[in-house]
PDB file of N, CA, C, O and CB in Angstrom:
ATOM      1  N   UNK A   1      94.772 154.397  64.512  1.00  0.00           N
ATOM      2  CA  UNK A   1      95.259 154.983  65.744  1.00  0.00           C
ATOM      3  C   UNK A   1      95.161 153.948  66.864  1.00  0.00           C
ATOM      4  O   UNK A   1      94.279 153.089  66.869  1.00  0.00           O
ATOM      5  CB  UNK A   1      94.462 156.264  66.099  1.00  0.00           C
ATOM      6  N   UNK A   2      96.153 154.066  67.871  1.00  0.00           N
ATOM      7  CA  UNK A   2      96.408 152.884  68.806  1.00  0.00           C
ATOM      8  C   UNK A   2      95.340 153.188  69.846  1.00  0.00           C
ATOM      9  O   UNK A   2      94.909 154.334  69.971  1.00  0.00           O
ATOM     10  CB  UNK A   2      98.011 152.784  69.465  1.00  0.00           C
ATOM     11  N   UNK A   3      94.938 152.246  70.544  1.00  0.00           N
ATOM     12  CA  UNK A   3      94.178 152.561  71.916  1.00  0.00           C
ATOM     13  C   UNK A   3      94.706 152.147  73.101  1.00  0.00           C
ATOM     14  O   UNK A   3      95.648 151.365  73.228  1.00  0.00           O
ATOM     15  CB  UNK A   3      92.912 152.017  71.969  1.00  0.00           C
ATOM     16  N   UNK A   4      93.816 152.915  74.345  1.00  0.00           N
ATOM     17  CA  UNK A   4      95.025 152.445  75.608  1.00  0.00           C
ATOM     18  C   UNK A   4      94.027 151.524  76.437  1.00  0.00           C
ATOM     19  O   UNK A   4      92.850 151.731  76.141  1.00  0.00           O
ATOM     20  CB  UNK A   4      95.799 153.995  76.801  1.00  0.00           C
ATOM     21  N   UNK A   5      94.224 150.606  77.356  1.00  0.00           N
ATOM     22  CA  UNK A   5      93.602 149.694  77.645  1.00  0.00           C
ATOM     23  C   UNK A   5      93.847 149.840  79.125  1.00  0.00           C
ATOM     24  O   UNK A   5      94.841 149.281  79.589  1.00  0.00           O
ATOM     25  CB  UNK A   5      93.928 148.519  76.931  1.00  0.00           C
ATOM     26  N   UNK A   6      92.860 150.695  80.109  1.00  0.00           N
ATOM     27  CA  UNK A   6      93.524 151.235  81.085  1.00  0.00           C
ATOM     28  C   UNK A   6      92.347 150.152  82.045  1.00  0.00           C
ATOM     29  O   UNK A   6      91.185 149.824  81.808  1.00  0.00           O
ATOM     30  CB  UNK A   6      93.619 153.168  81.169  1.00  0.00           C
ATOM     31  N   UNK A   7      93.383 149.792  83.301  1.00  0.00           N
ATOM     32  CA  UNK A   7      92.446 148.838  84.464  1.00  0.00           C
ATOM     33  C   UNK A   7      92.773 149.503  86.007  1.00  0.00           C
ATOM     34  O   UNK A   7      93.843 149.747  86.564  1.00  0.00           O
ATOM     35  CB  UNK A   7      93.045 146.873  84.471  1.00  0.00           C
ATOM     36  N   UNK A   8      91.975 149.605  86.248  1.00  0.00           N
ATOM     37  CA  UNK A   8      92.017 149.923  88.174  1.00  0.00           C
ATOM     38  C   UNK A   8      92.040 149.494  88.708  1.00  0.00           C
ATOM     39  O   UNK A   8      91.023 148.853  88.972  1.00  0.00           O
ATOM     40  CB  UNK A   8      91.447 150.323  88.995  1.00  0.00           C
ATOM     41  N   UNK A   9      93.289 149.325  89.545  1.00  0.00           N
ATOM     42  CA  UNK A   9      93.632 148.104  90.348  1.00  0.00           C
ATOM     43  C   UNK A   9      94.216 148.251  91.766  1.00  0.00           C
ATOM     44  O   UNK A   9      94.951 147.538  92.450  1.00  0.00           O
ATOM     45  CB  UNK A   9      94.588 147.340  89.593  1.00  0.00           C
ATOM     46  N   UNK A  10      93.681 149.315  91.930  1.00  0.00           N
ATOM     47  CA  UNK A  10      94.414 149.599  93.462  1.00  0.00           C
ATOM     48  C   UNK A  10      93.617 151.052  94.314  1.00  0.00           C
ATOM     49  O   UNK A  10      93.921 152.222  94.083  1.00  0.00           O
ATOM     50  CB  UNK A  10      96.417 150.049  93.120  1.00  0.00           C
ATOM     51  N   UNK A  11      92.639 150.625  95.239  1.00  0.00           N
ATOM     52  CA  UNK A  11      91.751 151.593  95.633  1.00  0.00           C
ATOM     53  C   UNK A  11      92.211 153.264  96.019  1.00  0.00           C
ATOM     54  O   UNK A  11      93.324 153.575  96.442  1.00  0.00           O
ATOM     55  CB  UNK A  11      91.163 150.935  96.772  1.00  0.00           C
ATOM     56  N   UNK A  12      91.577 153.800  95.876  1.00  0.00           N
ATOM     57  CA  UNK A  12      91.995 155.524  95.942  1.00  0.00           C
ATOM     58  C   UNK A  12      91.193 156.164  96.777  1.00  0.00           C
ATOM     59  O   UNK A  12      90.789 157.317  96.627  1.00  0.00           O
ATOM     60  CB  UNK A  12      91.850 156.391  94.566  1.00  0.00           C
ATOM     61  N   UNK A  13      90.902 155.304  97.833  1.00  0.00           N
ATOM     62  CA  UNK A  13      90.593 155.420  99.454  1.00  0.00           C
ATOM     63  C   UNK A  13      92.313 156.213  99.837  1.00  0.00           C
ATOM     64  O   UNK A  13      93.379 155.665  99.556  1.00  0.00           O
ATOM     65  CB  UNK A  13      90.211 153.365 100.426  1.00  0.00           C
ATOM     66  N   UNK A  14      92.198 157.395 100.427  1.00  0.00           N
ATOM     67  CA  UNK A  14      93.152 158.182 101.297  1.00  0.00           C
ATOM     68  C   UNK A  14      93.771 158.689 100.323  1.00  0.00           C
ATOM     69  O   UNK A  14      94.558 159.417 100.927  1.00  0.00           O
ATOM     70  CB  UNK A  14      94.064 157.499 102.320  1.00  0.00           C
ATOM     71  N   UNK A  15      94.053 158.875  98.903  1.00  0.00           N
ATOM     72  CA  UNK A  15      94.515 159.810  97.704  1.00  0.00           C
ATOM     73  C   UNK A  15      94.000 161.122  97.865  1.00  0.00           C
ATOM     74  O   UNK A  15      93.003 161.445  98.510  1.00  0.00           O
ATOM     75  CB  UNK A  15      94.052 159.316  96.302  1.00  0.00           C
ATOM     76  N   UNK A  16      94.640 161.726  97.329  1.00  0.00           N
ATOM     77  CA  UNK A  16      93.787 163.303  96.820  1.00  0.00           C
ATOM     78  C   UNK A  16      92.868 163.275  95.998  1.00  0.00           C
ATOM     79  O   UNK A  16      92.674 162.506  95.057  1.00  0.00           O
ATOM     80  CB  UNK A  16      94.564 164.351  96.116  1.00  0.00           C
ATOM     81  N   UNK A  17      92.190 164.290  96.435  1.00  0.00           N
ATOM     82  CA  UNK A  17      90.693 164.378  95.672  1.00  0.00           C
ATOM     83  C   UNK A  17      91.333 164.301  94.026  1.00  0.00           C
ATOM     84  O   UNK A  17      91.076 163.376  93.256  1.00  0.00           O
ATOM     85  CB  UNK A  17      89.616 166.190  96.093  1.00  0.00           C
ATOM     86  N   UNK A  18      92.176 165.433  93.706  1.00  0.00           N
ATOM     87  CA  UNK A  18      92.691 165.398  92.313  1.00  0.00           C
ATOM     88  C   UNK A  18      92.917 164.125  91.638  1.00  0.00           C
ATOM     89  O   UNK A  18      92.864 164.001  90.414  1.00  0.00           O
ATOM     90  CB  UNK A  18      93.880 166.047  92.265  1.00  0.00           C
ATOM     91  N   UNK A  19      93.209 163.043  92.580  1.00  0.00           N
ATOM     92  CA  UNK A  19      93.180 161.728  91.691  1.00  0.00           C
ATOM     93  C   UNK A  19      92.280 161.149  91.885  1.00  0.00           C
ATOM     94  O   UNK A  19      92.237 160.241  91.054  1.00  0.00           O
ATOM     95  CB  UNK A  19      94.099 160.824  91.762  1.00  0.00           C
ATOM     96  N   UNK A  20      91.314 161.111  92.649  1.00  0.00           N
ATOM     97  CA  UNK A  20      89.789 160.611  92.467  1.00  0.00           C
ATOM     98  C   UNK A  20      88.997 160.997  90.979  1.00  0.00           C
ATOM     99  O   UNK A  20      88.485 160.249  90.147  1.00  0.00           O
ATOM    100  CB  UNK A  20      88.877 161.357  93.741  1.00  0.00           C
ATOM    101  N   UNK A  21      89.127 162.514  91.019  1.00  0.00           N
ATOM    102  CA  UNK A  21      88.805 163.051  89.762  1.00  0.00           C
ATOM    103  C   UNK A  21      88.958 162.573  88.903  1.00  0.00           C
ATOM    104  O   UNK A  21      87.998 162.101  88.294  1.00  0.00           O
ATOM    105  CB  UNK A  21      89.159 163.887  89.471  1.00  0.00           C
ATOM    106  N   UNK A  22      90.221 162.462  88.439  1.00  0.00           N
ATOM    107  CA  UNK A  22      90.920 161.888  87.442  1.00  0.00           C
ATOM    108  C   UNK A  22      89.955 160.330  86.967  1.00  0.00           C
ATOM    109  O   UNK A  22      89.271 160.079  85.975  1.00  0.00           O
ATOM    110  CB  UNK A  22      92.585 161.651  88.090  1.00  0.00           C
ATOM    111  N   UNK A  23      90.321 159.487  88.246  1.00  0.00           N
ATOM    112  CA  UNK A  23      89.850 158.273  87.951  1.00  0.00           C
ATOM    113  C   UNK A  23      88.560 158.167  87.061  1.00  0.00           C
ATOM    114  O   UNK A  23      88.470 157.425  86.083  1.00  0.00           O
ATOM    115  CB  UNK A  23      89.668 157.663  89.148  1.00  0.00           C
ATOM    116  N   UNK A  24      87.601 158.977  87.507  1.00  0.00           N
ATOM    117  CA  UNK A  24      86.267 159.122  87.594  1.00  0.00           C
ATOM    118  C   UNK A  24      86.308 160.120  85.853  1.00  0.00           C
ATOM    119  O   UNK A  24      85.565 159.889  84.899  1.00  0.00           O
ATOM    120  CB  UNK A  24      85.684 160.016  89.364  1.00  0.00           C
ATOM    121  N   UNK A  25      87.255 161.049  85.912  1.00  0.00           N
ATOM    122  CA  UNK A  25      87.186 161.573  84.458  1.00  0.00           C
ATOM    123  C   UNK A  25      88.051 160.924  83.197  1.00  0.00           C
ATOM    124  O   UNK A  25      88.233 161.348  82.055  1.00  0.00           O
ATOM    125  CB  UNK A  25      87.614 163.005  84.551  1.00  0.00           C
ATOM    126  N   UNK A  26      88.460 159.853  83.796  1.00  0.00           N
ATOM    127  CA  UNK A  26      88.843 158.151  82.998  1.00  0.00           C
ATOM    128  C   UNK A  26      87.770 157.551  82.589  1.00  0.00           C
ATOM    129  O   UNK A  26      87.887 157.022  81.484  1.00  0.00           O
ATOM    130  CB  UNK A  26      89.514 156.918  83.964  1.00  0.00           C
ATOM    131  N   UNK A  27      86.250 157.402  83.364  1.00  0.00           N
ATOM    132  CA  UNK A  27      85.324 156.911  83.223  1.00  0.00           C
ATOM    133  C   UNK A  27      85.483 155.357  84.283  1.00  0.00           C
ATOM    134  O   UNK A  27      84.864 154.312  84.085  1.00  0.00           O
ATOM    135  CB  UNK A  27      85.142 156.914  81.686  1.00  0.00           C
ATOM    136  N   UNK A  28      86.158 155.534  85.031  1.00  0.00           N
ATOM    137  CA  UNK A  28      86.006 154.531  86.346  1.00  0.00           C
ATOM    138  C   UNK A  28      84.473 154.723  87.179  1.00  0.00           C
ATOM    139  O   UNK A  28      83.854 155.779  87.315  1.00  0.00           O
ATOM    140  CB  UNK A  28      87.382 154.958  87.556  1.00  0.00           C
ATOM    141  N   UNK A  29      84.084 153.346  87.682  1.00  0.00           N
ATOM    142  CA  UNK A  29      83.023 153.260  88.732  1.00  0.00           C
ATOM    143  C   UNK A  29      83.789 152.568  89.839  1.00  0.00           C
ATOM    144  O   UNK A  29      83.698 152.959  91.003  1.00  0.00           O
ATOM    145  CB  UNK A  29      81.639 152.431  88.262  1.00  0.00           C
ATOM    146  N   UNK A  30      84.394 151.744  89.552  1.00  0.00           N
ATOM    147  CA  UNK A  30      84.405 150.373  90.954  1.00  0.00           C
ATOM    148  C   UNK A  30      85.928 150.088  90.438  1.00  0.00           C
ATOM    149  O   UNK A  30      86.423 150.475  89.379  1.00  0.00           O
ATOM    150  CB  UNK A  30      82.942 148.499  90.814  1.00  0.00           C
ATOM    151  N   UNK A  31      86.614 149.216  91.587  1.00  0.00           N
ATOM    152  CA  UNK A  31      87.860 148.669  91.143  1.00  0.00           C
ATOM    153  C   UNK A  31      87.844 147.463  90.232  1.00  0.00           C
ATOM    154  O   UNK A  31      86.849 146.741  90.167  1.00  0.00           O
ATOM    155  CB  UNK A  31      88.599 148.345  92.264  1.00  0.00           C
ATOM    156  N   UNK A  32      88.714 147.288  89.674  1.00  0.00           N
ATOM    157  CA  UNK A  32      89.019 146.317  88.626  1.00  0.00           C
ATOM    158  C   UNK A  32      88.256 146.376  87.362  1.00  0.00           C
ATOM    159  O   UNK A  32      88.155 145.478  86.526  1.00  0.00           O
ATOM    160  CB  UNK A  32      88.852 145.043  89.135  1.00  0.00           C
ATOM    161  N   UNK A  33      87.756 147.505  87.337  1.00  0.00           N
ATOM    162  CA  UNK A  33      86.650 147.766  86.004  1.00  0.00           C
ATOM    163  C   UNK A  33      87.970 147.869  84.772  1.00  0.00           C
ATOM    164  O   UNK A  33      89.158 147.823  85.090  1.00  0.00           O
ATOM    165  CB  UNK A  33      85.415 149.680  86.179  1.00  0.00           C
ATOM    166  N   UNK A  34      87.564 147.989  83.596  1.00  0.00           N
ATOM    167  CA  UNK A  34      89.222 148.673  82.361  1.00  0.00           C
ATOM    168  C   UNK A  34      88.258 148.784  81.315  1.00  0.00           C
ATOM    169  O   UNK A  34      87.468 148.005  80.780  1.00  0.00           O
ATOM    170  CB  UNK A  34      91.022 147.299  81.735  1.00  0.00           C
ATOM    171  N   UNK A  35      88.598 150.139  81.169  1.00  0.00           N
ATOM    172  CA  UNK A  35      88.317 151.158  79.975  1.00  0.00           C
ATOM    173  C   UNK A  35      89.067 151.564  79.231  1.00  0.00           C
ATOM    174  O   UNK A  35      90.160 151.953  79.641  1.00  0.00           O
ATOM    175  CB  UNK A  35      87.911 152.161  80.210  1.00  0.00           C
ATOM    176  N   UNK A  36      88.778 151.609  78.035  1.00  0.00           N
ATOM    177  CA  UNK A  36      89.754 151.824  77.013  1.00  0.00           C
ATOM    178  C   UNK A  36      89.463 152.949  76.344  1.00  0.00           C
ATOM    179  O   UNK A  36      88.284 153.173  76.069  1.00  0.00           O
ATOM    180  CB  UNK A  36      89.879 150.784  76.118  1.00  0.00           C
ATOM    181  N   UNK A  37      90.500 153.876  75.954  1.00  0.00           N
ATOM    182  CA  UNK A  37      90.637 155.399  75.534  1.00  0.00           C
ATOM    183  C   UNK A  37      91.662 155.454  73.904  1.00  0.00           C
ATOM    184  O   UNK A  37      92.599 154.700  73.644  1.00  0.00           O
ATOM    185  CB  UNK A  37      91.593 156.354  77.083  1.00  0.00           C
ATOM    186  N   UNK A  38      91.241 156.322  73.211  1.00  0.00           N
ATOM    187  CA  UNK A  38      92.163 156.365  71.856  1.00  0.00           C
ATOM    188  C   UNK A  38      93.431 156.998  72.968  1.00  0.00           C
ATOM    189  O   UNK A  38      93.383 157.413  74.126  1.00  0.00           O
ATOM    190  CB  UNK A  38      91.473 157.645  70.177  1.00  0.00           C
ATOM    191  N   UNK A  39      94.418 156.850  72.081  1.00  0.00           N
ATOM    192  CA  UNK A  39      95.767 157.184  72.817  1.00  0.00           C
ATOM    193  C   UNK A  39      95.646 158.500  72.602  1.00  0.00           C
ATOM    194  O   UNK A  39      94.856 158.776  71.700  1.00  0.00           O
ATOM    195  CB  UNK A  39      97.204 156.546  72.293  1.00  0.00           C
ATOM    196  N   UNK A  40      96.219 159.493  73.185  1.00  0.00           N
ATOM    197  CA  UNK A  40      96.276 160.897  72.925  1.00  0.00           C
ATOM    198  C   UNK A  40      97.075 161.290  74.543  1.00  0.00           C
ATOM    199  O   UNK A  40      97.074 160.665  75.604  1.00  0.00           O
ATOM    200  CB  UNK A  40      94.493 161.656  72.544  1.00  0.00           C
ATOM    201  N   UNK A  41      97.789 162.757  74.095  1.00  0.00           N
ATOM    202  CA  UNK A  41      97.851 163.184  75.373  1.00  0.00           C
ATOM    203  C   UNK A  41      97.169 163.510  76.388  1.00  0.00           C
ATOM    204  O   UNK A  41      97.297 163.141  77.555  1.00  0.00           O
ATOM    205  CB  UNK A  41      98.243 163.795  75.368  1.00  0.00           C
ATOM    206  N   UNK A  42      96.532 164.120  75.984  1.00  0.00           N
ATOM    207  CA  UNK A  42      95.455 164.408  77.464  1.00  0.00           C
ATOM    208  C   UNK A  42      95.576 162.874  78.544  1.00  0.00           C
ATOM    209  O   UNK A  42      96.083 162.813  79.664  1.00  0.00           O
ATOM    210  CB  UNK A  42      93.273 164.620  76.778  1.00  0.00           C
ATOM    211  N   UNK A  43      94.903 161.717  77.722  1.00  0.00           N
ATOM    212  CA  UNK A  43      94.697 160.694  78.472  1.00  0.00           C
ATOM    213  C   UNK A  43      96.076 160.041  79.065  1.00  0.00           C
ATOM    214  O   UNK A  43      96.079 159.336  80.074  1.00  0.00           O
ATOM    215  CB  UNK A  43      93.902 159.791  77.676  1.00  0.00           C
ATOM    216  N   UNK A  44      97.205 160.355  78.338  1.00  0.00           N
ATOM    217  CA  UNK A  44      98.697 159.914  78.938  1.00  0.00           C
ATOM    218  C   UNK A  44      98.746 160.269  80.047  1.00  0.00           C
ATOM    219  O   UNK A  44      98.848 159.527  81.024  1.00  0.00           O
ATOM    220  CB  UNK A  44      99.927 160.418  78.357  1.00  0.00           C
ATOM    221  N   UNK A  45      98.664 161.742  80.053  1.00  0.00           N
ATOM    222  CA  UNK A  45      98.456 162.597  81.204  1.00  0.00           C
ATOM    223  C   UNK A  45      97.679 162.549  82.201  1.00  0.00           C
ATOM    224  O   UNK A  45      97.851 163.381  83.092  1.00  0.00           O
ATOM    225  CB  UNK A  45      98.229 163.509  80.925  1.00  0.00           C
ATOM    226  N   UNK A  46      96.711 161.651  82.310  1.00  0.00           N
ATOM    227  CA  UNK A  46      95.370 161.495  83.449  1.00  0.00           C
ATOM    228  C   UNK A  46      96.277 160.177  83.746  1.00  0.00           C
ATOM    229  O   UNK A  46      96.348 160.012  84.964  1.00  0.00           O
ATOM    230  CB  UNK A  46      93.270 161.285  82.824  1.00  0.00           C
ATOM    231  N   UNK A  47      96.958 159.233  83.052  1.00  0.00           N
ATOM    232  CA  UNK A  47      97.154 158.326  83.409  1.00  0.00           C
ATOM    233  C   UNK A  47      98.550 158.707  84.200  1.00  0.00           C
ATOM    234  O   UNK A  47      98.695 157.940  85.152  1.00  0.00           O
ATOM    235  CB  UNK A  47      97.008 157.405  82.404  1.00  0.00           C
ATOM    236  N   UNK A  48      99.460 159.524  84.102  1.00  0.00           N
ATOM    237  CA  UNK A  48     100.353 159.884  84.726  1.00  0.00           C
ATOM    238  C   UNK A  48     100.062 160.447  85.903  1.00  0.00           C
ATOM    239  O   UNK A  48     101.054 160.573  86.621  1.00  0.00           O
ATOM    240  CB  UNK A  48     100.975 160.503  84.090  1.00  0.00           C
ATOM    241  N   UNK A  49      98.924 160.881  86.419  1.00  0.00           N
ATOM    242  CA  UNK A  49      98.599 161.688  87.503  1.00  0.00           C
ATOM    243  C   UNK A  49      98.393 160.347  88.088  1.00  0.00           C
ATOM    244  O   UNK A  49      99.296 160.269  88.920  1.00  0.00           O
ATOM    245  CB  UNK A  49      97.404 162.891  87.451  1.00  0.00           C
ATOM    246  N   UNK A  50      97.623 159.094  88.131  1.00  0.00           N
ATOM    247  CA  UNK A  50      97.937 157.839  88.894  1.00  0.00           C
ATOM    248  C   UNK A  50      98.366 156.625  88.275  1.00  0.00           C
ATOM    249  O   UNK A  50      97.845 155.605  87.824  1.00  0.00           O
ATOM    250  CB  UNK A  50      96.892 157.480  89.571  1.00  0.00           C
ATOM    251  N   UNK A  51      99.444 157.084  88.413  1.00  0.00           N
ATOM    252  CA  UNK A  51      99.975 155.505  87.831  1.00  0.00           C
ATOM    253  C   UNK A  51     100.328 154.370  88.964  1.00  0.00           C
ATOM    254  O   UNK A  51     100.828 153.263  88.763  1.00  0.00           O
ATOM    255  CB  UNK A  51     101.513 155.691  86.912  1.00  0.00           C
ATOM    256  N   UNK A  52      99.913 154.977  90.258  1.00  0.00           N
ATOM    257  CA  UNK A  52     100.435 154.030  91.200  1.00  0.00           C
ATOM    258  C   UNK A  52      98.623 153.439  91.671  1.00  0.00           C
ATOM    259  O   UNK A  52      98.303 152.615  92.529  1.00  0.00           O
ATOM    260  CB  UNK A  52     101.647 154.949  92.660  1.00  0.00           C
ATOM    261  N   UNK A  53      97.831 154.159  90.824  1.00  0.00           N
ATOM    262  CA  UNK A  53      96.249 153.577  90.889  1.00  0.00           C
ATOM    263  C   UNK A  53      95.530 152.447  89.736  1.00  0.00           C
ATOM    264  O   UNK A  53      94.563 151.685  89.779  1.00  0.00           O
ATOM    265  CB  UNK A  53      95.306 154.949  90.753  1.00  0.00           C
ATOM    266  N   UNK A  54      96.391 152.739  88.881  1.00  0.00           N
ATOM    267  CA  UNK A  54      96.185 151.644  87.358  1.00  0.00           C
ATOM    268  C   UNK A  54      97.447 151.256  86.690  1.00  0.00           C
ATOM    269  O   UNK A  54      98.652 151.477  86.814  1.00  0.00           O
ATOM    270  CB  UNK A  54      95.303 152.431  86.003  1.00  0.00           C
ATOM    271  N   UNK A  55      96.521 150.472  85.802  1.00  0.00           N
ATOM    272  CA  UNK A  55      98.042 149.286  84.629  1.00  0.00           C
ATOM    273  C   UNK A  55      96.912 150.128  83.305  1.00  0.00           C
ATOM    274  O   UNK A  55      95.726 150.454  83.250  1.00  0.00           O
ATOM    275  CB  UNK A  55      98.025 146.211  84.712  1.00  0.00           C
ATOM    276  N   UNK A  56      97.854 150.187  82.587  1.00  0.00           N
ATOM    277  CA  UNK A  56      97.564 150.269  81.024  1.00  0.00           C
ATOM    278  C   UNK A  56      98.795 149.919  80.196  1.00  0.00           C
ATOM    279  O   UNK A  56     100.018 150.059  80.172  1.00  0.00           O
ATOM    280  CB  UNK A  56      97.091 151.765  80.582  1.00  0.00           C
ATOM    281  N   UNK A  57      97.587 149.288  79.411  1.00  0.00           N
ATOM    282  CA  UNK A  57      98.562 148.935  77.927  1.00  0.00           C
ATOM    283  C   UNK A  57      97.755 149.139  76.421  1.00  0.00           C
ATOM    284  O   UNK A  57      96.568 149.094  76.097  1.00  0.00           O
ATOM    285  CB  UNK A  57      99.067 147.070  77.949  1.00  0.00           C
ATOM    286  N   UNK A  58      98.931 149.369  75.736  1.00  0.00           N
ATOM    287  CA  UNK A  58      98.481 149.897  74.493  1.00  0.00           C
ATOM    288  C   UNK A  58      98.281 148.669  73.960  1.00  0.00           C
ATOM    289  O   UNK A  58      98.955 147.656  74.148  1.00  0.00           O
ATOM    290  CB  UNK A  58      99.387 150.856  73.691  1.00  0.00           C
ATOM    291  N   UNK A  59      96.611 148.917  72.788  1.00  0.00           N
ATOM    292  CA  UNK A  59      96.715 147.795  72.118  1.00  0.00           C
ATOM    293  C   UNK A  59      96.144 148.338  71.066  1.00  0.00           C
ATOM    294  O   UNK A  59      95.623 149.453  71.022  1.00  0.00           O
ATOM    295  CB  UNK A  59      96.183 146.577  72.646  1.00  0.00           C
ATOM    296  N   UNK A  60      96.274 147.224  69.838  1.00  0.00           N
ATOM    297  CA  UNK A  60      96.524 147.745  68.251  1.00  0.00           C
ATOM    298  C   UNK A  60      95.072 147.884  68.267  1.00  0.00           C
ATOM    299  O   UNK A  60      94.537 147.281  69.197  1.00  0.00           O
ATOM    300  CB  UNK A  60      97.319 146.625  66.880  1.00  0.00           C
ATOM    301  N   UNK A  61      94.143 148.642  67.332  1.00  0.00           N
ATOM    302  CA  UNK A  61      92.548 148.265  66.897  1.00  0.00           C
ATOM    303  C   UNK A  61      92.239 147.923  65.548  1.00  0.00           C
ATOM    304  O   UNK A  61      91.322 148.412  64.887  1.00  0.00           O
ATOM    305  CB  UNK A  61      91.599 149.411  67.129  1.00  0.00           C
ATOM    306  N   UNK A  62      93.372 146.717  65.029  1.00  0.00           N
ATOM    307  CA  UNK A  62      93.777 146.399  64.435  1.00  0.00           C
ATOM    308  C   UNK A  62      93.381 146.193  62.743  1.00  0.00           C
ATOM    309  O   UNK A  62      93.097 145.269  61.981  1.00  0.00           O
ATOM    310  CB  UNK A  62      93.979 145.793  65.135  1.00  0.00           C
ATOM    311  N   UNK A  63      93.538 147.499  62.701  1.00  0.00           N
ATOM    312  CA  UNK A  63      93.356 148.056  61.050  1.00  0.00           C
ATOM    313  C   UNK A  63      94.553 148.346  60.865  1.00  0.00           C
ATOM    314  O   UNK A  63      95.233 149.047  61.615  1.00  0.00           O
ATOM    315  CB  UNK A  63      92.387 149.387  60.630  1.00  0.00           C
ATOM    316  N   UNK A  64      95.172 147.443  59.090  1.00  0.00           N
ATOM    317  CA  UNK A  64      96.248 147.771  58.976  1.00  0.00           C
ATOM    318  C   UNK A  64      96.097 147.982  57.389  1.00  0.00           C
ATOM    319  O   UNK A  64      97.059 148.366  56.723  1.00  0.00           O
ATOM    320  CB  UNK A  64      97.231 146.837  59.608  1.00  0.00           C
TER     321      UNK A  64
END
């Protein structure tokens, strides 16, 4: 299964609380931190609620 390779890169000073949440239920502390999540929806979906707050990219965990 693929994983997502998510980085925070743009502060969420003056956002809605709902995307603070989010960040924080990503497992964010500080900016520029990147955590990585198995791909699934749920997490597509947290990442769609800020995509103008992080970069992610999928990467293989490379068992083939």
């Amino acid at each position: 299964m693929n994983k997502l390779r998510i980085t925070w890169i743009k502060s969420d000073i003056g956002y809605a609380k709902n995307q603070r949440g989010t960040l924080k239920a990503l497992g964010f502390h500080r900016l520029n931190q990147v955590v990585e999540h198995q791909d699934s929806a749920s997490v597509r979906g947290m990442i769609a609620t800020v995509k103008h707050l992080v970069k992610s990219e999928e990467i293989d965990n490379g068992t083939a």
